[in-house]
KEZA-668938 format. One record per residue (C-alpha): residue number from 1; residue in three letters; x negated, y negated, z negated. Coordinates in steps of 0.02 Angstrom, whole numbers, plus 50000, padded with zeros to 5 digits. Example, Ala and Ser with C-alpha at 12.3 -4.5 7.8 and 13.67 -1.06 7.14 Angstrom:
2
num  residu  xx  yy  zz
1  ala  49385  50225  49610
2  ser  49316  50053  49643
This chain:
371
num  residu  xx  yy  zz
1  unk  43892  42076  51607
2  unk  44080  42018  51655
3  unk  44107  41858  51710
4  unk  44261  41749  51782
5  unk  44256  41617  51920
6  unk  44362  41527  52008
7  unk  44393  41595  52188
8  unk  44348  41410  52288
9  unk  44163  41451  52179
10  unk  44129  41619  52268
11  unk  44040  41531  52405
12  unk  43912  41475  52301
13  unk  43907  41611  52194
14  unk  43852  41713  52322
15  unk  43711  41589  52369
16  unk  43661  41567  52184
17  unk  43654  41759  52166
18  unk  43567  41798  52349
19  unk  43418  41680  52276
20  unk  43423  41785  52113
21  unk  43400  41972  52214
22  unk  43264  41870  52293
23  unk  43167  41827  52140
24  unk  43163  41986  52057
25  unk  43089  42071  52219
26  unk  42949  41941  52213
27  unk  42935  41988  52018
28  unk  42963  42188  52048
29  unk  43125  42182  51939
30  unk  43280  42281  51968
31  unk  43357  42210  52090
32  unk  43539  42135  51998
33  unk  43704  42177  52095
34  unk  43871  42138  52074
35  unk  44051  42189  52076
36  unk  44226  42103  52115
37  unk  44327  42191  51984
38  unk  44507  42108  51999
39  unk  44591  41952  52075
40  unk  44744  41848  51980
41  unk  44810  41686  51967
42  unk  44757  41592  51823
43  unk  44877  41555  51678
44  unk  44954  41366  51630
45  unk  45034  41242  51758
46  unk  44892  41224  51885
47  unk  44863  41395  51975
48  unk  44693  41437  52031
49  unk  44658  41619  52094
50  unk  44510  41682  51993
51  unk  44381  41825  52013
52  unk  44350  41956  51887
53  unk  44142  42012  51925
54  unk  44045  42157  51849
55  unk  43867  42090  51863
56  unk  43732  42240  51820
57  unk  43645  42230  51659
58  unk  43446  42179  51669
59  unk  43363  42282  51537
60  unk  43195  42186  51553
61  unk  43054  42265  51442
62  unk  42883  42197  51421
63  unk  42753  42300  51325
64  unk  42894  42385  51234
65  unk  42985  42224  51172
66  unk  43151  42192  51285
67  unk  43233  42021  51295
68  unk  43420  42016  51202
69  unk  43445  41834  51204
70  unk  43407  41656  51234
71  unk  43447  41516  51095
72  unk  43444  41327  51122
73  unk  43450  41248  50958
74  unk  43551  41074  50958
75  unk  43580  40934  50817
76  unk  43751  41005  50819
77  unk  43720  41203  50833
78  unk  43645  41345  50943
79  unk  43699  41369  51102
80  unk  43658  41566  51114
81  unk  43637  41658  51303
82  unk  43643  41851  51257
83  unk  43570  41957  51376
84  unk  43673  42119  51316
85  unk  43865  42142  51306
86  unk  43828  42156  51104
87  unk  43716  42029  51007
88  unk  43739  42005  50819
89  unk  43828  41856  50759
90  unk  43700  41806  50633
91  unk  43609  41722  50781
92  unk  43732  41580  50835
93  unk  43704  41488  50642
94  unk  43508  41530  50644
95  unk  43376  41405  50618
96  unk  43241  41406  50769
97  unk  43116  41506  50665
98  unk  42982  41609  50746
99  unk  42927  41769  50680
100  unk  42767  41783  50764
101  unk  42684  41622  50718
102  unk  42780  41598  50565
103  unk  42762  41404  50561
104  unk  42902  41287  50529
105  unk  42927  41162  50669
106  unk  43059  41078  50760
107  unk  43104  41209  50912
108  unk  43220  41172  51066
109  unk  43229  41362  51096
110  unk  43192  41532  51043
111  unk  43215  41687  51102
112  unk  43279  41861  51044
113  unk  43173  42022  51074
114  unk  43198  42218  51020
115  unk  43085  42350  51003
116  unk  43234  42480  50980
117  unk  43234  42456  50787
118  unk  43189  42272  50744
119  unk  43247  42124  50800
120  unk  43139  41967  50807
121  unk  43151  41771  50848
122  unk  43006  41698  50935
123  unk  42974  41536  51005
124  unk  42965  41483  51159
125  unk  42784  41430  51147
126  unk  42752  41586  51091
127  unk  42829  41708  51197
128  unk  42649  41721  51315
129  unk  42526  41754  51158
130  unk  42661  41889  51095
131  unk  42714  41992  51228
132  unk  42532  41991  51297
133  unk  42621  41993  51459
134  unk  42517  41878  51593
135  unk  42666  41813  51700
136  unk  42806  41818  51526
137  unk  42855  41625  51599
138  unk  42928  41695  51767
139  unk  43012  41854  51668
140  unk  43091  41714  51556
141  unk  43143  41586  51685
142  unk  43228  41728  51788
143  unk  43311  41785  51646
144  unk  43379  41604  51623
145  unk  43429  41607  51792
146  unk  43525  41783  51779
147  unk  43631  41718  51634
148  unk  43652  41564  51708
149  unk  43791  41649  51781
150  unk  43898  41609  51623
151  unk  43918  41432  51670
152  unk  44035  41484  51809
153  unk  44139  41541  51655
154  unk  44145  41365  51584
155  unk  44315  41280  51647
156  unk  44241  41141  51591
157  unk  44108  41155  51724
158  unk  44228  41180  51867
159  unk  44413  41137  51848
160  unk  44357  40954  51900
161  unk  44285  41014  52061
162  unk  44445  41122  52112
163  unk  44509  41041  52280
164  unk  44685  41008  52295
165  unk  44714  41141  52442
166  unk  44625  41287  52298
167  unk  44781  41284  52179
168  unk  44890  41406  52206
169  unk  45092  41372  52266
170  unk  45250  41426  52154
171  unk  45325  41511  52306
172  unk  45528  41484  52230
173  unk  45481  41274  52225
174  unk  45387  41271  52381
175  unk  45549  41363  52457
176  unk  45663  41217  52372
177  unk  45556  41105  52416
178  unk  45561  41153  52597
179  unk  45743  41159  52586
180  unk  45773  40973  52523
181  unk  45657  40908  52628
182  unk  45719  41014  52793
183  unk  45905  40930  52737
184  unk  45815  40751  52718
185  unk  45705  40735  52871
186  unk  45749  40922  52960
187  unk  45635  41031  53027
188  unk  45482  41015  53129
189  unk  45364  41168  53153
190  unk  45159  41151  53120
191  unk  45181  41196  53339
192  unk  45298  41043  53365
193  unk  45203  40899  53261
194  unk  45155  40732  53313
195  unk  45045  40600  53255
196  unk  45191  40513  53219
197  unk  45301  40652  53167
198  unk  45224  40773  53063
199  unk  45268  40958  53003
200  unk  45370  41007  52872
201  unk  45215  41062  52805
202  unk  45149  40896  52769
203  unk  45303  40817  52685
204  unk  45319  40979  52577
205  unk  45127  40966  52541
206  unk  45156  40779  52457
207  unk  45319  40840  52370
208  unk  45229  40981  52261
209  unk  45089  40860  52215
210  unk  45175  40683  52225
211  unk  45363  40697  52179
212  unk  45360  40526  52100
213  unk  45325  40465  52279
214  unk  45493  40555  52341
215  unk  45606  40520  52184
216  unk  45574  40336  52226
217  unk  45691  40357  52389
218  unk  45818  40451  52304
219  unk  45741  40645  52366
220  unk  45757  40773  52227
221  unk  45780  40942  52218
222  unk  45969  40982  52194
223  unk  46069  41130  52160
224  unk  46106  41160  52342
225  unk  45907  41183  52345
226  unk  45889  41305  52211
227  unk  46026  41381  52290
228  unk  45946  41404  52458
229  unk  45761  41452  52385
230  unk  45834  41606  52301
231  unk  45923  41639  52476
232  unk  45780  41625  52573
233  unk  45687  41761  52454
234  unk  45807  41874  52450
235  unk  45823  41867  52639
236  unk  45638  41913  52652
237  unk  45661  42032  52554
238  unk  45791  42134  52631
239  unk  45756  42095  52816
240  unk  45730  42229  52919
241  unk  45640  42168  53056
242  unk  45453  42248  53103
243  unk  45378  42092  53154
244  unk  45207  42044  53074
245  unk  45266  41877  53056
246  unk  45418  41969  52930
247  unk  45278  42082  52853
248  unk  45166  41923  52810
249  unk  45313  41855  52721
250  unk  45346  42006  52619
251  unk  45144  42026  52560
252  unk  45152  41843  52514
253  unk  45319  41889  52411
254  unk  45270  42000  52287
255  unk  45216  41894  52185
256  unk  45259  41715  52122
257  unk  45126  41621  52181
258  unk  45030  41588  52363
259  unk  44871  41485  52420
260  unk  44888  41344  52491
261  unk  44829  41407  52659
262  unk  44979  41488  52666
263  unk  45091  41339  52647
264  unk  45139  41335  52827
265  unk  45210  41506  52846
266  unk  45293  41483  52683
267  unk  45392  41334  52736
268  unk  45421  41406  52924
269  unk  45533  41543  52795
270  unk  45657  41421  52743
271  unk  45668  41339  52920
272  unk  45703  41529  53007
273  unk  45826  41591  52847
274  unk  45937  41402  52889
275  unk  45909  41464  53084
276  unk  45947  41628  53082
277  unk  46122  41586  52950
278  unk  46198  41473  53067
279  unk  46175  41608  53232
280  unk  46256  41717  53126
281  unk  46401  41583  53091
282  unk  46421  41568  53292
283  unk  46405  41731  53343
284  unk  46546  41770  53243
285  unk  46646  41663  53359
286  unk  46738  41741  53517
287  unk  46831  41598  53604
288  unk  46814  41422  53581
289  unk  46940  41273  53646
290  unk  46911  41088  53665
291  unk  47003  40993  53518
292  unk  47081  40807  53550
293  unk  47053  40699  53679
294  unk  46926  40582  53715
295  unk  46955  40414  53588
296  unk  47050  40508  53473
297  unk  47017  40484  53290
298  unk  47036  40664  53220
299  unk  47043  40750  53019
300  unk  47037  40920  53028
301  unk  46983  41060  52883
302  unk  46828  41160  52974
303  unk  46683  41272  52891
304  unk  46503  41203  52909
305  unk  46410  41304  53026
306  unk  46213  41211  53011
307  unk  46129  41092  53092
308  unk  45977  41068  53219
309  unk  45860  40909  53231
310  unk  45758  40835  53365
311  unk  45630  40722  53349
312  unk  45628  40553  53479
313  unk  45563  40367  53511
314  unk  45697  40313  53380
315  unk  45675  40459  53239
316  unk  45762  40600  53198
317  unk  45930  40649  53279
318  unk  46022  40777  53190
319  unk  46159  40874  53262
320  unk  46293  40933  53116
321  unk  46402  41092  53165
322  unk  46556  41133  53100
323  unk  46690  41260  53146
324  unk  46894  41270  53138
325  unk  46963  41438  53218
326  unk  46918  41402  53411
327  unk  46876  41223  53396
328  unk  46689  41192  53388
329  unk  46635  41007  53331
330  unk  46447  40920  53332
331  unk  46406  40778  53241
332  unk  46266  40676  53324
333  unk  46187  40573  53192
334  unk  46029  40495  53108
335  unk  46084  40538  52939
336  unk  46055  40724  52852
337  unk  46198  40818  52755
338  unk  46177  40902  52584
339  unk  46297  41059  52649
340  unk  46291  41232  52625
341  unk  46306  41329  52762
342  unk  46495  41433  52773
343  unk  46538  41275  52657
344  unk  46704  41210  52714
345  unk  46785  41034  52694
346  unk  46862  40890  52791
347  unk  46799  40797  52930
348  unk  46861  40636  53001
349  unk  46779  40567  53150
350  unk  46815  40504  53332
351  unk  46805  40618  53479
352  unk  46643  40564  53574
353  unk  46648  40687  53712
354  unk  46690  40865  53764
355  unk  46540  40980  53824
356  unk  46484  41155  53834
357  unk  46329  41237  53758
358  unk  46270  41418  53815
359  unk  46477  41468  53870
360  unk  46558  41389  53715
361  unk  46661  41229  53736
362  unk  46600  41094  53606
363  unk  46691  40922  53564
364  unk  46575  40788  53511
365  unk  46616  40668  53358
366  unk  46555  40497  53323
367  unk  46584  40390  53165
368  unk  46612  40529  53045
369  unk  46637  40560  52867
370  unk  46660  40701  52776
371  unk  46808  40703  52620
């Protein structure tokens, strides 16, 4: 018998199927087994991994009659349980006859039996006085049981109960989400939270199931977004670093869609590929020279090298770098840009201060805006 469930049902499954192998060694049955065939996402919008199973077939025979099927008969049709991969058709439209007592009566279920070469329909009520059998109640109630295993197939029956964190991520929008939201609020790790500043994580978490909530304060997904997801992919993809951290990234890549365990390492992606651009941005850098004076208002054409955030008492600081030759300028500021890194542009702004960081000189702007 092959049946589908939904992965968060396994669990249970397994309990459900431990109690069955228990039953039918009390009732010296063949003990039932099963097998996980395949594992996939499930078609439609909401992505739920599912389960293919193999569950053995129980060929039950009782003095030479063996159990096909199970019928409940409804006002508004037959629900039919077949016990075999093959039953014939003619039994989901019958009426709940019985061919051993013959009488016509109103009849909740019947069942289907075999002898090899004739098929036969016998009530419920009936089952005891025609197989002779002295325990044919248990046989049938485990039976039940075994196909009981069919609900699990019924999305009705489950889709409901599926949790939130059990539907699986498009990896592209988490990525775009992660990279609007990094821009918006910048980026904290799952390490580096606070009760009153949480991950990335979290804020990407509410985007992929509440973007109504976001869209209300003006955050969207944009084309610099889009733009960075498919960056952030391909940079997986082609990095050559050994690093299990890498490695995880790449298993979780090949195909389109993650759980949502995973969410964390997927949005950590988008933080490193933003990271690891604007090293490469300063590293191309030999010398660097203080620009200005102190108190000097300043417009100058410079490249957009990325930005870093840190979290304090008062919010977010970001710090905005940008580049012109030698001249190295950060922008300490509250606000988050929509800029591509290696973008380029005008800045105006007044010189703040002039520092050094790790060697190179920097000149610190206040006030700015970018033309």
């Amino acid at each position: 018998m092959k049946i589908t469930i939904p992965e968060f049902l396994f669990n249970e499954f397994q309990a459900r199927f431990a109690a069955l192998v228990k039953k039918a060694k009390k009732l010296g049955l063949p003990e039932p087994t099963f097998e996980i065939v395949e594992k996939y996402w499930s078609e439609g919008k909401d992505k739920i991994e599912m389960i293919d199973m193999e569950i053995s077939e129980q060929s039950i025979v009782l003095n030479g009659w063996r159990f096909l099927a199970g019928i409940e008969h409804l006002p508004t049709g037959n629900l039919v349980k077949s016990y075999v991969d093959t039953l014939p058709t003619e039994y989901r439209t019958c009426k709940p006859a019985c061919d051993h007592c013959h009488k016509s009566r109103p009849r909740n279920k019947t069942f289907v039996v075999t002898n090899g070469e004739t098929n036969l329909q016998i009530g419920s009520t009936c089952v005891k006085d025609f197989l002779g059998d002295n325990c044919p109640e248990k046989i049938v109630n485990y039976l039940e049981t075994f196909f009981s295993f069919q609900d699990f197939t019924d999305e009705n029956e489950w889709s409901q109960r599926c949790p939130r964190d059990r539907f699986g991520l498009n990896i592209i929008e988490c990525f775009e989400a992660s990279a609007r939201l990094i821009r918006e609020y910048g980026f904290t790790s799952k390490a580096r939270e606070t009760e009153t500043n949480p991950s990335t994580s979290v804020f990407v978490g509410n985007f992929l199931y509440k973007p109504e909530a976001f869209k209300r304060d003006g955050i969207e997904i944009e084309e610099i977004d889009v733009k960075t997801a498919k960056l952030t992919l391909q940079w997986i993809k082609t990095n050559t670093s050994e690093s299990d951290y890498m490695h995880n990234l790449k298993v979780l890549c090949e195909t389109d869609f993650a759980r949502y365990k995973d969410l964390n390492l997927l949005v950590s992606a988008v933080g490193c590929y933003l990271g690891d651009m604007a090293k490469k941005a300063s590293a191309s850098v030999v010398e660097s020279e203080y620009y200005g004076n102190i108190g000097d208002k300043i417009s100058i054409h410079c490249s957009y090298v990325g930005s870093v955030n840190f979290d304090g008492y008062y919010g977010t600081t970001f710090f905005h770098k940008f580049q012109s030759g030698a001249f190295h300028f950060v922008w300490k500021t509250g606000k988050s840009l929509s800029l591509e890194i290696g973008s380029e542009g005008e800045i105006k702004g007044t010189v703040k201060d002039h520092s050094e960081y790790k060697g190179v000189k920097q000149t610190i702007l206040t006030r700015c805006k970018l033309v």
